[in-house]
C-alpha positions as CSV (number, residue, x, y, z in Angstrom):
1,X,24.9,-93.1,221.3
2,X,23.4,-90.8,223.2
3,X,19.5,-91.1,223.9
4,X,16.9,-89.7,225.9
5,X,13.0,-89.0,226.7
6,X,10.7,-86.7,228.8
7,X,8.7,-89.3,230.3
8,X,5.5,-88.4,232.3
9,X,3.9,-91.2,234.4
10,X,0.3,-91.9,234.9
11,X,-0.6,-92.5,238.5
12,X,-3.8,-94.4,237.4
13,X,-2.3,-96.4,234.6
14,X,1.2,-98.8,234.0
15,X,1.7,-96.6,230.3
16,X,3.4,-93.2,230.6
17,X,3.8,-90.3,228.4
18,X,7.2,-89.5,227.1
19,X,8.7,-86.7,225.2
20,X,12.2,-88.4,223.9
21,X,15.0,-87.6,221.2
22,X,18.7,-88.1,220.8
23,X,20.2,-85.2,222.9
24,X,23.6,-83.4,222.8
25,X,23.8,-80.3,225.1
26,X,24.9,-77.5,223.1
27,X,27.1,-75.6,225.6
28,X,30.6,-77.4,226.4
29,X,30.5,-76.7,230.4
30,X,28.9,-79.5,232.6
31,X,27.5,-79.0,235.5
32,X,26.9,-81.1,238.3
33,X,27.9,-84.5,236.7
34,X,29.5,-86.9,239.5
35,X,31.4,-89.8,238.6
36,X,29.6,-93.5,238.5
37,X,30.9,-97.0,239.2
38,X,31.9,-99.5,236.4
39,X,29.0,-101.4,237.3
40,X,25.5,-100.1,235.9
41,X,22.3,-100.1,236.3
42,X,20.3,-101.7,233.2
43,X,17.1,-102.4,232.6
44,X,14.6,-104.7,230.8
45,X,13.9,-104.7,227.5
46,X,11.0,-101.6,226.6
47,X,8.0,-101.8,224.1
48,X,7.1,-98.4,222.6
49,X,4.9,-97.1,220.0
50,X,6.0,-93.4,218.5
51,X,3.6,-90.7,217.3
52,X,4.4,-87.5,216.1
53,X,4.1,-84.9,218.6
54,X,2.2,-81.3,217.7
55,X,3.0,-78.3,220.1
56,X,-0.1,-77.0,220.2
57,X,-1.3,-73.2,221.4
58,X,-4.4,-71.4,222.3
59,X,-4.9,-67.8,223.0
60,X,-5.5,-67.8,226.9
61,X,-8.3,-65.9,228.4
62,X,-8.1,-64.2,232.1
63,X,-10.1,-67.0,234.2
64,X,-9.7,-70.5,233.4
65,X,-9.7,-73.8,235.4
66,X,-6.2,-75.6,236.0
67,X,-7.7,-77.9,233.5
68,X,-7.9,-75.7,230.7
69,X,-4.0,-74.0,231.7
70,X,-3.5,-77.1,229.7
71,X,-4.2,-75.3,226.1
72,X,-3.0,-72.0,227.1
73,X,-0.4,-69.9,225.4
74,X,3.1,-69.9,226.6
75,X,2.8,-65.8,226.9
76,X,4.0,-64.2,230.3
77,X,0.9,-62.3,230.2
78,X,-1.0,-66.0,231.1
79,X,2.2,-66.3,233.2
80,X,1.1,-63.4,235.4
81,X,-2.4,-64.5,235.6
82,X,-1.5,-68.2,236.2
83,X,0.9,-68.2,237.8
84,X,0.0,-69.7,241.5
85,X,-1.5,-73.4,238.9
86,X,2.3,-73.4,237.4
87,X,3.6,-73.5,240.9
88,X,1.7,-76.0,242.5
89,X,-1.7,-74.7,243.5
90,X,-3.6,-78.0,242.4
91,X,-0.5,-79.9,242.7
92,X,0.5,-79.4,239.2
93,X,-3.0,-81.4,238.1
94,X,-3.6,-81.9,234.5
95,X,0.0,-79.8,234.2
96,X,2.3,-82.6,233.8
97,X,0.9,-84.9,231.9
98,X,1.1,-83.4,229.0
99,X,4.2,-81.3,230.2
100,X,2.4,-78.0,230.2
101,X,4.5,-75.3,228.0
102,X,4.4,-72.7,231.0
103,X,5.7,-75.4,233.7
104,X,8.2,-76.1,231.2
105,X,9.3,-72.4,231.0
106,X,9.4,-72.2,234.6
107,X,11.3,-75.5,234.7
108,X,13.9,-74.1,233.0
109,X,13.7,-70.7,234.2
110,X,14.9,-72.2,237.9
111,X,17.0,-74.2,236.3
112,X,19.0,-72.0,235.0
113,X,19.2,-70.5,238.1
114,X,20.8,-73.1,239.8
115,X,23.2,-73.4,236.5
116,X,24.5,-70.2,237.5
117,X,25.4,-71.3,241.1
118,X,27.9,-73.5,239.8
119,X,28.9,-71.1,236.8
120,X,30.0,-68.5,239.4
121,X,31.4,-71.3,242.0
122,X,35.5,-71.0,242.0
123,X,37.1,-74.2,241.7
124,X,40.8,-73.0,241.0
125,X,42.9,-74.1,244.0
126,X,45.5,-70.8,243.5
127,X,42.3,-68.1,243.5
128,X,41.7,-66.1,246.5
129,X,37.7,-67.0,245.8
130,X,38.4,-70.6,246.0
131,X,35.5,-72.2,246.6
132,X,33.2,-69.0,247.1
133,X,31.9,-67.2,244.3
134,X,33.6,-65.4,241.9
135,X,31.6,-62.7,241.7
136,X,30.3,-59.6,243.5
137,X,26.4,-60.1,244.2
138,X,25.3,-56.9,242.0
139,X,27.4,-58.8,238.7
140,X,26.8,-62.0,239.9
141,X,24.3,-62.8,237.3
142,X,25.1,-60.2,234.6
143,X,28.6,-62.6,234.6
144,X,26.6,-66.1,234.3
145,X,24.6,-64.7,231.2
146,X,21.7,-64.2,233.3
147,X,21.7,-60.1,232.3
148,X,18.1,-60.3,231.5
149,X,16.4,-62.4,234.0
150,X,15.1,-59.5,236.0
151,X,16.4,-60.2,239.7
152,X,18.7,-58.6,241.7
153,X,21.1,-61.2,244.0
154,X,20.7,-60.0,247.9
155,X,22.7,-62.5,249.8
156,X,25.0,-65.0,249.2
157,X,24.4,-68.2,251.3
158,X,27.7,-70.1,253.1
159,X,27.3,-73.9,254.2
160,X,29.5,-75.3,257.1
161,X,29.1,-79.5,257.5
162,X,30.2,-80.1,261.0
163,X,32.4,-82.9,259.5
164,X,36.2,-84.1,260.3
165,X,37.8,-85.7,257.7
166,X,41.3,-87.7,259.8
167,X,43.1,-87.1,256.6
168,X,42.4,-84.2,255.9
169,X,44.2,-80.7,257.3
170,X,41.5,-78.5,256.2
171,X,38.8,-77.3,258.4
172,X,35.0,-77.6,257.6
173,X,34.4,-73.7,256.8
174,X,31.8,-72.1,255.1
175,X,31.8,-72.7,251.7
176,X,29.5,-71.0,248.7
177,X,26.8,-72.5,248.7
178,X,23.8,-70.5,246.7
179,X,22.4,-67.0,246.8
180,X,18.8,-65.1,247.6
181,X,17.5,-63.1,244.9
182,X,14.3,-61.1,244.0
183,X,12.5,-59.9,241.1
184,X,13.0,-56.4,240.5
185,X,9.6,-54.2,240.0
186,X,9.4,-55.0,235.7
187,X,9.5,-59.0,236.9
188,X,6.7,-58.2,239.1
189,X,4.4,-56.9,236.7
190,X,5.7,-59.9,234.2
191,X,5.2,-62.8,236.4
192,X,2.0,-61.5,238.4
193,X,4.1,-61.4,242.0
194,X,6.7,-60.6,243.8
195,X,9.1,-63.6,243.5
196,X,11.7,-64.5,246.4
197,X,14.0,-67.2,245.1
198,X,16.4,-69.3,246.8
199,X,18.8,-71.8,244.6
200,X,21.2,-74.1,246.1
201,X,24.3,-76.0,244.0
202,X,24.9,-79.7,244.2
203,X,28.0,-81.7,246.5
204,X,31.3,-80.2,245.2
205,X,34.0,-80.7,248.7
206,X,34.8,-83.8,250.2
207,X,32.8,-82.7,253.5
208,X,29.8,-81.9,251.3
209,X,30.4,-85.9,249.9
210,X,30.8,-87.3,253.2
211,X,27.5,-85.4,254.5
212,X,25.8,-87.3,251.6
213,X,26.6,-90.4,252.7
214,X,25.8,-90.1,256.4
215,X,22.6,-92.1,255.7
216,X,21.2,-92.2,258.8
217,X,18.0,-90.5,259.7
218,X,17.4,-88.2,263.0
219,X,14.6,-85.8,263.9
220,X,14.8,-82.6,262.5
221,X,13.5,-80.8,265.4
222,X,13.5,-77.4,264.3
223,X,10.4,-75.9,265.5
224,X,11.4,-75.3,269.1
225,X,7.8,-75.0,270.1
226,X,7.4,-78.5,269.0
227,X,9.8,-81.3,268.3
228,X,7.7,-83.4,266.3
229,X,10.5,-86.2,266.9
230,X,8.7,-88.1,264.2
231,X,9.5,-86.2,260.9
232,X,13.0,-87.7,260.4
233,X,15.6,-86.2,258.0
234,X,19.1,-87.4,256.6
235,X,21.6,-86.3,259.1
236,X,24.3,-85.5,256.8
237,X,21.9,-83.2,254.7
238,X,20.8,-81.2,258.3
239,X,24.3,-81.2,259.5
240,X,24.7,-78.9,256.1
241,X,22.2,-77.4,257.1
242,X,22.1,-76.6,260.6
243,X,26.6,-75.9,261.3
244,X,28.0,-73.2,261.8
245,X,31.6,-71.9,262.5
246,X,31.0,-72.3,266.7
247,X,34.6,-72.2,267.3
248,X,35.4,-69.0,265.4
249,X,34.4,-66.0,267.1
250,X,33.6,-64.5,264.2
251,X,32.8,-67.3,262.1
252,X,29.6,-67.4,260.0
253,X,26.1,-68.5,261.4
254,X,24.6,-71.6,259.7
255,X,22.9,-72.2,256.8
256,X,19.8,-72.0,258.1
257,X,20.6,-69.0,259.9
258,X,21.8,-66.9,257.1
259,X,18.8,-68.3,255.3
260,X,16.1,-67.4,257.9
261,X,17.0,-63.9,258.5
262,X,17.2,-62.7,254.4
263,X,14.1,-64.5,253.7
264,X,12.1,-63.1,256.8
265,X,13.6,-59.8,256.1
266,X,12.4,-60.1,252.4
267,X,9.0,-61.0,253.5
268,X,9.0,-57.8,255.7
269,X,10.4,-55.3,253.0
270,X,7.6,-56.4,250.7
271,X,4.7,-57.2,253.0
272,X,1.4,-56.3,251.1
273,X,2.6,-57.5,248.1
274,X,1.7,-60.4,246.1
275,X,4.8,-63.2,247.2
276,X,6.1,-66.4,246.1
277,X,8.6,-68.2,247.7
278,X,10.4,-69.7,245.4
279,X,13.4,-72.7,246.2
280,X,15.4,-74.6,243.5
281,X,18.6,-76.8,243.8
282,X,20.3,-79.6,242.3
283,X,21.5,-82.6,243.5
284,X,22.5,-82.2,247.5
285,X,21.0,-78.8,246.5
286,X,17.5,-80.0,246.2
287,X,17.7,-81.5,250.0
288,X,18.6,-78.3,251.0
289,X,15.8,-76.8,249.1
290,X,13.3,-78.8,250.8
291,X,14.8,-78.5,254.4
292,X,14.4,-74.9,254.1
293,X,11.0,-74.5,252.9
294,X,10.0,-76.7,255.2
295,X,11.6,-75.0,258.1
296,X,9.8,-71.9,256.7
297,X,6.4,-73.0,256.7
298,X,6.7,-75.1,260.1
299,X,7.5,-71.7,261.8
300,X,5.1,-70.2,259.9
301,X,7.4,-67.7,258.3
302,X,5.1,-67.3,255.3
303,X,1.9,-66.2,256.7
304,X,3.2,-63.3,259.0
305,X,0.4,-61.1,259.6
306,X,-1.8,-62.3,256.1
307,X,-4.8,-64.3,256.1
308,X,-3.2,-66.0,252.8
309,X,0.0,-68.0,252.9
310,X,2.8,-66.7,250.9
311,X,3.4,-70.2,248.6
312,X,6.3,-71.9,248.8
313,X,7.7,-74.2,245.9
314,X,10.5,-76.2,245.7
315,X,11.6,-77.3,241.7
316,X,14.1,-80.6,242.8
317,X,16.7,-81.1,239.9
318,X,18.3,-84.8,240.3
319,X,17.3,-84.7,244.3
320,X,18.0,-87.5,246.4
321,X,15.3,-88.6,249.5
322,X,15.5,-86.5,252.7
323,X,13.6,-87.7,255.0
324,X,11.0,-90.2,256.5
325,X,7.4,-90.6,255.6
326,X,6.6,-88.6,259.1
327,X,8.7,-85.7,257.0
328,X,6.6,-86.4,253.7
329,X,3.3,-86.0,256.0
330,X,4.5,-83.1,257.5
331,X,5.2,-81.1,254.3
332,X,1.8,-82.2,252.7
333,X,0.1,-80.6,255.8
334,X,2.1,-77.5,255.4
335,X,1.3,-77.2,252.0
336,X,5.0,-77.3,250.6
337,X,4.5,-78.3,247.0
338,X,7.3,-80.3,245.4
339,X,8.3,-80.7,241.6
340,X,10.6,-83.4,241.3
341,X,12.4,-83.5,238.2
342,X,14.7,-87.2,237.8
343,X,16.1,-89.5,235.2
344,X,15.6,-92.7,236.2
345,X,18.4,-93.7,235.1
346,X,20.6,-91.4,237.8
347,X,21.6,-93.5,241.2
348,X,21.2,-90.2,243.2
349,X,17.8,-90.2,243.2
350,X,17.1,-93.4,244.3
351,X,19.4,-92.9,247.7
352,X,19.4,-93.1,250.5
353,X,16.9,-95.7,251.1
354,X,17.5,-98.2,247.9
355,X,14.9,-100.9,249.7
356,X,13.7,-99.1,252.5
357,X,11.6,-96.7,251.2
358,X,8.1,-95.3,250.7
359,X,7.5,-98.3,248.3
360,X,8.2,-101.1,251.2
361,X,6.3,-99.6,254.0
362,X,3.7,-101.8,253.2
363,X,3.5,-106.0,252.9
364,X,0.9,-107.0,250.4
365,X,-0.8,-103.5,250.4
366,X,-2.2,-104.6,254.2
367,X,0.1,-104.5,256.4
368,X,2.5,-101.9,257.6
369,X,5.9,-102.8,258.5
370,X,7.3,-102.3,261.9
371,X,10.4,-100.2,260.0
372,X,7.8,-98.1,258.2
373,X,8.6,-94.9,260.6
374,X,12.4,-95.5,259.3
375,X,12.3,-95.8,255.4
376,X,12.9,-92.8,253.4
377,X,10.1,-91.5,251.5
378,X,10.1,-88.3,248.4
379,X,8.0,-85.8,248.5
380,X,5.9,-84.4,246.1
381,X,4.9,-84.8,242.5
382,X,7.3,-86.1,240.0
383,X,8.3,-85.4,236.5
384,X,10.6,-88.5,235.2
385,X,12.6,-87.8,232.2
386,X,14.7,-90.9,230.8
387,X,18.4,-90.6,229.1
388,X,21.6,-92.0,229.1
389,X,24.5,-92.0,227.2
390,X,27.5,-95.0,226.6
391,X,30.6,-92.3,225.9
392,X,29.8,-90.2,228.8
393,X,27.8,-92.5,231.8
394,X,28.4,-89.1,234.2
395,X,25.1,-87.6,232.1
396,X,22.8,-89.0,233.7
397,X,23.3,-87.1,237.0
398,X,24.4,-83.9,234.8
399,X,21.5,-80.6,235.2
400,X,23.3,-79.3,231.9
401,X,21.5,-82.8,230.1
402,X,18.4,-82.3,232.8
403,X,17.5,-78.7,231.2
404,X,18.9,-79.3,227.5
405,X,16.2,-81.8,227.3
406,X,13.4,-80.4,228.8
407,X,14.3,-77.4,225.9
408,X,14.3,-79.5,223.5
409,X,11.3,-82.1,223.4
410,X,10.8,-83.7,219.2
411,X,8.6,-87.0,220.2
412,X,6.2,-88.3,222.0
413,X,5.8,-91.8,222.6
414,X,3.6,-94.2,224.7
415,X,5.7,-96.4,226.2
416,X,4.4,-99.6,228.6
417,X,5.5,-101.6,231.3
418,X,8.9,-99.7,232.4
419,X,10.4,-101.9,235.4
420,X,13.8,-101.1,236.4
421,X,16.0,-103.5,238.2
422,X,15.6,-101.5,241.3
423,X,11.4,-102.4,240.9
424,X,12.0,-105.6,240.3
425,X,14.3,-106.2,243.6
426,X,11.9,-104.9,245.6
427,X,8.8,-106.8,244.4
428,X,10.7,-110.2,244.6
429,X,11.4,-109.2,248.4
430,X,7.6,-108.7,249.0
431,X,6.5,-111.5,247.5
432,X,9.1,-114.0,249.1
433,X,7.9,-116.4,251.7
434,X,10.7,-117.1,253.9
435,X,11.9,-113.7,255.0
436,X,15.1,-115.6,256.0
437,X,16.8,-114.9,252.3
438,X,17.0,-111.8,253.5
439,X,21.2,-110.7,254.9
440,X,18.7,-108.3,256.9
441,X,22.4,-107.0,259.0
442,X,22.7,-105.9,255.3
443,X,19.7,-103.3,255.7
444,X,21.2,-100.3,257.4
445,X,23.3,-100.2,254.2
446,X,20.7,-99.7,252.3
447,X,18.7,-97.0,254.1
């Protein structure tokens, strides 16, 4: 039995909102699922109270507050005029709790962007595409289904982890990894702005796995003006990030590279225009989404020669943790606004960092532990949906099951005093006496 909820919390309160129903995802294709362990997480036993949920809409006027976004209608006319609030502007205030209709649409407008990375992603073995894309960028979409979306694909990004595996024969080339696209000049006039968007798939190839696991933080240094040695990221995620093909003479330039120069170039070919930068991915795709828009507003690549800041938004589908709380910091003063949509039932997005995280930084809410500087911490503002299903565990992990369900909200429900065995680990650890329990050779593991 499949089952499954929309669940917003309340940072004020221990009750949250939830949208839930009994999902099946229509389409056949599954994207993104990984495969779990026997052993499962479970959780304690949940009281809720259901109430019939009412999708109400308002005609929207052409100045309101972010408050009052609330009661707009879902037209892309309040779209255009609106648009900066759906993306972040007041850090989605008042927006996701309820679960505005226009940040839903744009949830699942991204979403289906990153859908189509790993529609068009070549996984037969005897193809001469195998593991690019199968497509040429001007079809790319029109194949996917994605005719009427109203961008044109400009680049295709390649990914090299600078990873050996002993037994192995393959190199670690460039693989597929997402595209660059742009909203053509109808889009503009439809969404308010020039769009630039940027989606990333999740870990497919055993040298994308391997990077996952490299839990290990190291400072991202990639401002070369200024280190900042304290804003830590995962080094498997910036190895993805940062490799390129060194010894091939004409072998690709990294990630970040190929990244850098189309979105800089972008930013030129439509300077005067209004912009948003706009960066979606799932999965190992998400940390790559937030390293990138990240390095673009640490270098500053979204003012240019503007007294306003082009925004940049990153929409996190099922995204792991990928740095330090010096990274979190760092973002917030940039201005880097983060949607993080998780189940909290997927493992992913509690790694790396299980115990040491932005949660145990802190003994007693007093003291700050001398680790602090080396637990992983998310950024941004989070959207938790809820679902799991016994006949197919993979789900939960799954961004097909992600954006079926945000489609297709029936019921909302109040729903108190959600504690996960995860919470309840970690609150038995603070409130132990004799730190000695703790196999604390056991905590690198964990990280």
């Amino acid at each position: 039995m499949a089952s499954s909820t929309v669940l917003m919390p309340n940072p004020h309160t221990n009750n949250h909102v939830t949208f839930s129903e009994n999902i099946r995802p229509k389409s056949q294709h599954s994207f993104g699922q990984v495969s779990l362990p026997n052993k499962t997480e479970t959780s304690l036993a949940r009281h809720s109270v259901a109430a019939s949920y009412v999708a109400t809409k308002t005609a929207a006027t052409t100045t309101v507050s972010s408050r009052a976004l609330k009661t707009s209608s879902t037209t892309t006319s309040s779209l255009s005029h609106f648009w900066r609030e759906v993306h972040g502007l007041n850090n989605w205030e008042n927006l996701v709790e309820p679960l505005h209709p226009l940040l839903r649409q744009e949830i699942i407008r991204y979403g289906e962007f990153v859908t189509a990375c790993y529609k068009a992603f070549d996984l037969d073995p005897n193809s001469k595409r195998y593991l690019n894309c199968k497509y040429g960028k001007k079809n790319m979409l029109n194949e996917v289904g994605m005719e009427n979306s109203g961008y044109k694909v400009t680049k295709y990004i390649y990914a090299t982890p600078d990873i050996n595996i002993p037994i192995q024969n393959d190199a670690p080339c460039g693989r597929w990894i997402g595209y660059v696209a742009v909203s053509d000049d109808e889009s503009v006039r439809r969404l308010g702005r020039r769009d630039i968007v940027i989606t990333f798939r999740g870990t497919v190839t055993n040298h994308e796995w391997i990077a996952n696991l490299m839990s290990s933080l190291t400072p991202a240094r990639l401002d070369p003006h200024n280190p900042r040695p304290e804003v830590k990221v995962e080094a498997g995620f910036l190895s993805l990030y940062t490799s390129d093909e060194s010894d091939s003479k004409f072998g690709l330039g990294s990630c970040r590279e190929q990244l850098l120069s189309e979105v800089s170039r972008l930013l030129t070919k439509y300077k005067g225009e209004e912009l948003s930068i706009s960066i979606a991915g799932h999965s190992m795709g998400s940390s790559l989404a937030l390293l990138l828009a990240y390095d673009i507003a640490e270098l500053g690549l979204n003012k240019g020669n503007s007294s306003r800041e082009k925004p940049i938004t990153v929409f996190s589908f099922g995204g792991p943790r990928v740095g330090n709380s010096g990274f979190k910091q760092r973002c917030e003063e940039l201005g880097v606004k983060v949607l993080r949509i998780v189940n909290v039932n997927d493992p992913i997005t509690k790694m790396p960092g299980v115990f040491l995280n932005e949660n145990f930084r802190v003994f007693g809410d007093r003291y700050e532990l001398p680790w602090s500087c080396s637990c992983y911490a998310h950024v941004g503002v989070e959207l938790v949906l809820d679902f799991f299903n016994m006949q197919n565990p993979s789900c939960v992990h799954d961004l097909g099951t992600y954006i079926s369900l945000l489609k297709c909200p029936k019921k909302l429900q109040f729903q108190r005093n959600t504690v996960d065995l995860l919470d309840r680990a970690r609150e038995m650890l603070i409130s132990a006496q004799n730190f000695n329990m703790l196999p604390w050779e056991m905590l690198p593991a964990l990280w």
